[in-house]
Every structure is written in C-alpha cells, then in structure tokens.
N, C-alpha and C positions, 0 to 999 in steps of 0.2 A: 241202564241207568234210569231212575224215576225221579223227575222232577216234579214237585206243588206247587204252585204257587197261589199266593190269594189275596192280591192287592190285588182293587179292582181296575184289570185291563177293558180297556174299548179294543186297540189297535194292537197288532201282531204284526210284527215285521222281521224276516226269517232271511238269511243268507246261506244258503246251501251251494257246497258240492258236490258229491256225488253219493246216490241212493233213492230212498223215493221218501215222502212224507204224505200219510193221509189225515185227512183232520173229519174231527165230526162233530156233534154239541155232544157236551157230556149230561152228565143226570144232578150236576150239583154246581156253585157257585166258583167251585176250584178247577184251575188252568193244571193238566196234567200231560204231561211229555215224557214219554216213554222212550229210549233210546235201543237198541241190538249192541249200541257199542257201550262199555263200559269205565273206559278210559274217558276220567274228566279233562283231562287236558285237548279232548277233541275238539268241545263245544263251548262256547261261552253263552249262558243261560243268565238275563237279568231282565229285572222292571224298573221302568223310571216313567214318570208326568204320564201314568196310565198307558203307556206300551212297554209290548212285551218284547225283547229281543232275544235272536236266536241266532247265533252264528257260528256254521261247521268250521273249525281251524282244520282237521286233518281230512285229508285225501281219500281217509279207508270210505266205504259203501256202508253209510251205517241207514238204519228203516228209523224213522222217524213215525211215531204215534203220536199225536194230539188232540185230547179232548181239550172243549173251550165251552165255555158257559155263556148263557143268553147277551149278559154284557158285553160280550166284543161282538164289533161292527165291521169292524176295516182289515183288510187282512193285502201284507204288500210280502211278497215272495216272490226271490231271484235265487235261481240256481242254476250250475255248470252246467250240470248235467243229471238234476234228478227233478224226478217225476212225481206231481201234486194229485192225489187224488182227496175231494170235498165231498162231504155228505152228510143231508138229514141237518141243513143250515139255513139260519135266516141271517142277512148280512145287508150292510146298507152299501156298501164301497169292496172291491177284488178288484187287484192289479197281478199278475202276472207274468214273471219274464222268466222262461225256461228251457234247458233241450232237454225235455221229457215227456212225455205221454199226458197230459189234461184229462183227470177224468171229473166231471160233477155230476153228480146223483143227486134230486131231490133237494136243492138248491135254490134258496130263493135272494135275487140280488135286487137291489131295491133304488139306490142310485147310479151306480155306473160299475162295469164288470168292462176289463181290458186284459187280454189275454195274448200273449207275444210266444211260441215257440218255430223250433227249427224242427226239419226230420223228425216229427213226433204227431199225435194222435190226439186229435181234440174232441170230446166226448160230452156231448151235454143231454143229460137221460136226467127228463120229468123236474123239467128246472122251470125257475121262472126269471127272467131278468128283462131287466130296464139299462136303457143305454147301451146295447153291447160294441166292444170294438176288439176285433179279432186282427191279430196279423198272425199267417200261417206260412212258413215258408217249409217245399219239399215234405208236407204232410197231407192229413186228411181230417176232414170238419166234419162232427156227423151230426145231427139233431134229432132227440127220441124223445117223442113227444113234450117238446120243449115249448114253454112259451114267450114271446116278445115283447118290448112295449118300448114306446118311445122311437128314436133315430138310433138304428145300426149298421155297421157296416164289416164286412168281412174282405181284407184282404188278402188272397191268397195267390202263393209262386207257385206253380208246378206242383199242385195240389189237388186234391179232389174234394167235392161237398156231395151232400147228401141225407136226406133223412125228414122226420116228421116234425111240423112245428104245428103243435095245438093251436084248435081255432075252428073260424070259417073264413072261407076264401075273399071275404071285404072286410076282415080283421084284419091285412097285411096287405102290403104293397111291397114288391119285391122289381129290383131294377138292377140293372147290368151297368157298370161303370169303365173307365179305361182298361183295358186287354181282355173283354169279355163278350160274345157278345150275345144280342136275348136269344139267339138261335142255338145258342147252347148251352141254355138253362132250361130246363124240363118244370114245372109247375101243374101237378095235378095232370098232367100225362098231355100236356099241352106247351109247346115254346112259348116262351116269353114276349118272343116277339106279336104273338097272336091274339096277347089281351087287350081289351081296347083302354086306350087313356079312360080313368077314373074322375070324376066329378068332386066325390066327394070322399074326401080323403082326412079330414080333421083328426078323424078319430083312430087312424089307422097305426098300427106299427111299422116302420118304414125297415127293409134289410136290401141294401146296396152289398153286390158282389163285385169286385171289383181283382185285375192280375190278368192271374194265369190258371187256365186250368188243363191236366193233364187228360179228361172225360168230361161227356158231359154232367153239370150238375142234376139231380133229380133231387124234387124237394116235392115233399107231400104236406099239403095243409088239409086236416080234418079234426074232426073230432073224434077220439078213441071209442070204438063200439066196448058196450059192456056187458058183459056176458054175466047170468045168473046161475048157470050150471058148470059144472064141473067135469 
C-alpha cells in the first residue's frame, strides 16, 4: 500500500506490532508510507492538529517505509516487536519504546533523544544528539562515530557498550553510576577509574553509564582521521 499525505505534519506518532519501519527525509514536502502489506484493514493511517498517526491493527510482519519532509520534528514510536531504523534526518524530539534492533544513521537530534529496548541492538552511526537517555535491557549499545551534547545517560541490564563517540577527550566526561564500576569501563585504552577529577567541565558533554554490564565497556573518543587517497 502507498499512502500521501500532505497536511502539514510536525509530529509522527506510530504504534506497531510486529515488522520493522525505516524512515528517512524524503526529497519533497509530502509524508509517504509505503507498506509490504496490502490489506487496508491492517493499519489505520490519519492526520489531525498537525500529527500524523500510524497504527498496525493486524498481527502479519508487515516492512514499513517512511519518507517525511523537513517539517516534522518529533517522532514518538512504540512497537511489540518491530524494529526502527532513522536516517539522513534532522529532528528536534525521538522517543522510542521498542523489542527491536535501533538503527540511526546520520541522524541529528537536537532536544532530547530517548530510546527504551529489550534483547535488541542499539546502533548509533555518525549521529549527532543532544540529551540522550538510553535504557537497554539484554542487548548491546554501540557508538560510530557519534557525537554528544548536553547530560546523557545510558542504562544498561546485562548488556554490552562500545564504540566511537566523535570529539576530543575534554569534549566529554564519562562516569560509571550504580552497578558499574570505572574499572570496567575502558576510555581511550585507559580505565575509568585512572582519569583524574576535571576542573573544568562547563562546557563538556556529560555520559553516565549506569546497571549492568555483561564485558567490559570500550569506548573510544577521537576524531576520525581522513584519508585523501583511495
């Protein structure tokens, strides 16, 4: 099924069960959703006071496509069991509550990004976001060359973190919170516990780890080298 729509949306707000949904910006002012499944009576597809609603009625595994245009901001997505992948977006507000795989790509969140899954894979490759708050249970947090700003904190059960957060190493403050502790947080090939208290911190982005982890975390802060040859 292909749906248009073109009352001007800010906010998308989607209720899923089970399949995956990727969304991206599209090339023109129209909201376009693309569905695998065919049957209208699956979804209930409408606009009202500038959001957009999406809500799976049947059970089948249907792939959700969604292009969205520069006007929407906000985007609030809950599903059973299906999986959100974002890219090639600029967004002021992302709420997330999922058991599915988290992938963003090239993603930029600009007031607050919250992201809730179970047993699934959280993915943040060449994002930019402000605010972040993670809660990860029975999965794995990765960062590719991501960047941060503001207070964040990652909760995680029986989980694993890892990966690269763009920057330099007095761009970030990174701190171990209850069930963690700094000796099993890796920073720049160095524990956590071996950095000396900071002075001067105003301007930093703050990421609180906080649970459980099933390894330790390994987190690289740098800046991407750039290669001119091929």
């Amino acid at each position: 099924m292909d749906y248009q729509i073109r009352e001007g949306v800010v906010c998308i707000k989607a209720e899923l069960r089970k399949g995956k949904m990727s969304i991206r910006r599209g090339e023109n002012h129209v909201i376009r959703l693309r569905t695998s499944d065919e049957n209208e009576n699956s979804m209930r597809v409408f606009a009202h006071n500038n959001t957009m609603f999406i809500k799976q009625i049947s059970s089948n595994e249907i792939d959700f496509q969604l292009e969205v245009p520069d006007s929407v901001k906000i985007l609030e997505l809950k599903s059973e069991s299906t999986g959100f992948e974002l890219s090639n977006m600029e967004l002021d507000n992302v709420k997330i509550t999922a058991a599915g795989d988290l992938i963003l790509e090239n993603v930029t969140i600009k007031k607050s990004c919250q992201l809730i899954t179970d047993n699934s894979e959280i993915n943040l490759a060449a994002c930019d976001i402000s605010s972040m708050n993670i809660q990860l249970f029975n999965g794995k947090l990765t960062f590719g060359n991501t960047v941060l700003h503001g207070n964040s904190t990652a909760y995680v059960v029986n989980s694993t973190v890892g990966g690269l957060l763009k920057g330099a190493l007095v761009d970030y403050v990174l701190s171990a919170g209850s069930g963690i502790s700094p000796r099993s947080v890796i920073v720049n090939d160095h524990m956590l516990s071996e950095f000396p208290n900071r002075k001067n911190v105003q301007d930093c982005a703050w990421l609180l780890l906080a649970g459980s982890l099933t390894d330790t975390a390994h987190i690289k802060i740098a800046k991407p080298r750039i290669s001119y040859y091929q």
